[in-house]
C-alpha positions as CSV (number, residue, x, y, z in Angstrom):
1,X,-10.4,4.6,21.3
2,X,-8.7,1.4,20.6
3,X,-6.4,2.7,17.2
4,X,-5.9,-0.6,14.9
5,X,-2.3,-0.2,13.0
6,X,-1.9,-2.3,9.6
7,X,1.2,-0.8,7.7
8,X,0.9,-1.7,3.9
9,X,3.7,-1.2,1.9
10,X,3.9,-1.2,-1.3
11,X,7.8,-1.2,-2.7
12,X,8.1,-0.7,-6.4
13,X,12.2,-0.2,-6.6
14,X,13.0,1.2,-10.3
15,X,16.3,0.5,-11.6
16,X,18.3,3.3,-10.9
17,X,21.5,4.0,-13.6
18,X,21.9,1.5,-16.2
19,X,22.6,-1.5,-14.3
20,X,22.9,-0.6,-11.4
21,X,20.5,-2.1,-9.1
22,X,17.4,-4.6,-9.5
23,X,14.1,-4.1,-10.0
24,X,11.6,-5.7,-6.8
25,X,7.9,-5.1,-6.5
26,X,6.7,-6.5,-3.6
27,X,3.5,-6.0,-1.3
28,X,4.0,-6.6,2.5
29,X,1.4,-6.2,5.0
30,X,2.2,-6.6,8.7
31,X,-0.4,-6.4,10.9
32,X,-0.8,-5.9,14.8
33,X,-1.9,-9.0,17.0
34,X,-5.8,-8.9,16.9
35,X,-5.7,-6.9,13.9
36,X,-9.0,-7.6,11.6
37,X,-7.8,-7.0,8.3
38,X,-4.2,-8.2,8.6
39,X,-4.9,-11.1,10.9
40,X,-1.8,-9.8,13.5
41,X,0.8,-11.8,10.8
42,X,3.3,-10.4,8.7
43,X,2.8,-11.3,4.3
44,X,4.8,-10.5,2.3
45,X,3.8,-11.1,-2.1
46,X,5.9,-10.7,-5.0
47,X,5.2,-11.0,-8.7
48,X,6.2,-15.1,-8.4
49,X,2.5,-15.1,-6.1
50,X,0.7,-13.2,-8.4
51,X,-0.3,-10.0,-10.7
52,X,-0.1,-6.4,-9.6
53,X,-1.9,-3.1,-11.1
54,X,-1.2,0.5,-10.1
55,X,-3.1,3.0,-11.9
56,X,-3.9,6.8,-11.1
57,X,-7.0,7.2,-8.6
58,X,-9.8,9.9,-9.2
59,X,-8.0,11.7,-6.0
60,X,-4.3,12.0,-7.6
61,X,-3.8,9.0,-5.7
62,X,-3.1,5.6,-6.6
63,X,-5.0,2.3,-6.3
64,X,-2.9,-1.0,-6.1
65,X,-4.4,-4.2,-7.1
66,X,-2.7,-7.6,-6.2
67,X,-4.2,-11.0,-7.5
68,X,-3.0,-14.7,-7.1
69,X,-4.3,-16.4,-10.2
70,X,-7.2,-17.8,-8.1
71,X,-8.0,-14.5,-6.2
72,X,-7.2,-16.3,-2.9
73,X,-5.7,-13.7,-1.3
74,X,-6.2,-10.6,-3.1
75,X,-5.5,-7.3,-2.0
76,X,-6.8,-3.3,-3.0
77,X,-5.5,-0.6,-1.3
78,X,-6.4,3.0,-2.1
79,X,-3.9,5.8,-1.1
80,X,-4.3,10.2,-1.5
81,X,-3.2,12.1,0.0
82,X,-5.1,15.0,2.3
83,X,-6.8,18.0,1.0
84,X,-6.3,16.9,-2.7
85,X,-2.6,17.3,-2.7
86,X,-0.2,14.7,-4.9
87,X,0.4,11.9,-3.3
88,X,4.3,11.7,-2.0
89,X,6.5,9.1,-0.7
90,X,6.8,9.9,3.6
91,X,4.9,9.3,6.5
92,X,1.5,10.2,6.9
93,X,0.3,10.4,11.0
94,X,-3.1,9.9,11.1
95,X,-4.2,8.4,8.5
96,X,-7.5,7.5,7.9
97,X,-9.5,4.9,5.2
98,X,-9.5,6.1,1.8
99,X,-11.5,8.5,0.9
100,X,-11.7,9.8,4.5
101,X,-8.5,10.9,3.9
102,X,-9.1,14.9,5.0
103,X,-8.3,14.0,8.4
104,X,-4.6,13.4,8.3
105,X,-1.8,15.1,7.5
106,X,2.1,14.5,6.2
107,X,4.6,14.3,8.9
C-alpha cells in the first residue's frame, strides 16, 4: 500500500500575557515528492495572501477555510478527532480523510 503523507498545519499562535509575544496565523502545507494534493512542494500562507475561517465542525472538530481574494489557491481542511472525542493539539498516527476518521488514533 503506497501511504501518501501531506502534513497541514495550521498555526494560530494567541498572544500569550499582555505583550508578550505576537500573534501569527499561518497555513503551511508540505507535501511528499509525487504527492497529489500537495504537489511534493512546501506553501506556506499568511493573512497578507489571503482570508482565513475556523469555525466548529458537526464532529467537535474544526473546519479551516483559506481564500486568496481570487480563490486561486484555496484551501479546506476538516479535522476530528476519532470516536467523537474533542479534537486536541498532538499527533494523530494514522490518520485518515475526514470523516473517516474512526480509524486512527492519538499518539
Amino acid at each position: 500500500m503506497t501511504r501518501t503523507k501531506l502534513i497541514a498545519s495550521v498555526v494560530l499562535l494567541l498572544s500569550g500575557p499582555l505583550g508578550a509575544s505576537a500573534q501569527t496565523t499561518q497555513l503551511v502545507l508540505d507535501s511528499q515528492p509525487g504527492d497529489y494534493i500537495g504537489g511534493g512542494i512546501k506553501q506556506t500562507f499568511t493573512l497578507a495572501d489571503g482570508n482565513f475561517r475556523a469555525v466548529r465542525n458537526f464532529d467537535r472538530g474544526v473546519s479551516v477555510a483559506f481564500t486568496e481574494p481570487d480563490y486561486t489557491p484555496w484551501w479546506y481542511l476538516d479535522f476530528a478527532a476519532p470516536g467523537g472525542a474533542p479534537l486536541a493539539p498532538g499527533v494523530y498516527e494514522g490518520a485518515v480523510r475526514f470523516p473517516f476518521k474512526d480509524h486512527c488514533s492519538p499518539a
